[in-house]
C-alpha positions in Angstrom: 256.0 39.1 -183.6 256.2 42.1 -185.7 256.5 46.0 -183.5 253.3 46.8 -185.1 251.6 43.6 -183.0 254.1 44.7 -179.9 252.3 47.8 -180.2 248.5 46.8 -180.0 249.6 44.9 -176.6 250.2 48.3 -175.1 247.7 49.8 -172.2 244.2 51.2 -172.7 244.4 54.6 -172.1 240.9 56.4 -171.5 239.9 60.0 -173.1 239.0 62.7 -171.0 242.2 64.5 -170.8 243.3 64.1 -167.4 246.8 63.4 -166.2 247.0 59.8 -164.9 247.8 59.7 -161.4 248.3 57.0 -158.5 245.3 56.8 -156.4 245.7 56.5 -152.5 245.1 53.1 -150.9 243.1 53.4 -147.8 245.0 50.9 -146.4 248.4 51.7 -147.2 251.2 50.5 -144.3 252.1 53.3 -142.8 255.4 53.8 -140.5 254.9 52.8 -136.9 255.0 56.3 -134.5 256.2 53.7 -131.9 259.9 52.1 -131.8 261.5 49.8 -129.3 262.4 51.5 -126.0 259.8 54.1 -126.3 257.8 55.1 -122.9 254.1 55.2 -123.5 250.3 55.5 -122.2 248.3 52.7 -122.1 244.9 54.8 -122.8 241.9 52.7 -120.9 238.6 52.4 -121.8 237.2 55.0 -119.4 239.9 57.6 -120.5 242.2 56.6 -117.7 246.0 56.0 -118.4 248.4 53.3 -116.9 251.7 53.4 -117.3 254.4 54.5 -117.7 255.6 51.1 -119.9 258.5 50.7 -122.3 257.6 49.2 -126.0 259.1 45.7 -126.1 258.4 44.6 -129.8 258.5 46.5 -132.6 254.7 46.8 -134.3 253.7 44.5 -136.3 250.2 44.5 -138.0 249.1 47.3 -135.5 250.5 45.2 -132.2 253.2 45.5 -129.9 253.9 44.3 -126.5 254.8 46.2 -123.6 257.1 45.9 -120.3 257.9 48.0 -117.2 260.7 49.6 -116.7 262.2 46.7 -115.1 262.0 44.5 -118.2 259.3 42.6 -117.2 256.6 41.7 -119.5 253.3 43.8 -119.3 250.7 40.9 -119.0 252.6 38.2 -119.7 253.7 39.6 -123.3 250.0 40.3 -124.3 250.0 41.7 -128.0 248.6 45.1 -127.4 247.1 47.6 -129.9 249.1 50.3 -130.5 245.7 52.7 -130.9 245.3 51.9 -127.1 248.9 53.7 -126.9 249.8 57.2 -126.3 253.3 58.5 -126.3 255.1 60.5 -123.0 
């Protein structure tokens, strides 16, 4: 393959003169707020708060689970959402 065929294999680049840029994706991982250890709120449906509980997982896809400050599992280790958390 000669450069000038290399070449023509390059991206299309689109007039208009703007600077390209990397767009923002709406669902982009973002670094859990929570960590093991952490004491939060669990925030209730009615506005209510329970706790205090201690995060026992790390988050994972938006779920954690939660324990008491005993170490005993909140609900028997039920994965919990971590928008239904609030921080002390």
């Amino acid at each position: 393959m000669s450069d000038d065929q290399q070449k023509n294999e390059s991206p299309e680049y689109t007039s208009g003169g703007k600077r390209p840029f990397v767009s923002t994706y709406e669902n982009a991982v973002q670094a859990p707020s929570l960590k093991v250890g952490d004491s939060v709120y669990l925030l209730n449906t009615d506005g209510s708060r329970e706790g205090p509980y201690l995060v026992a997982t790390a988050p994972v896809s938006g779920q954690c689970t939660l324990c008491h400050a005993d170490g005993n599992p909140f609900r028997n280790n039920a994965d919990i959402d971590v928008d239904e958390l609030e921080a002390c």
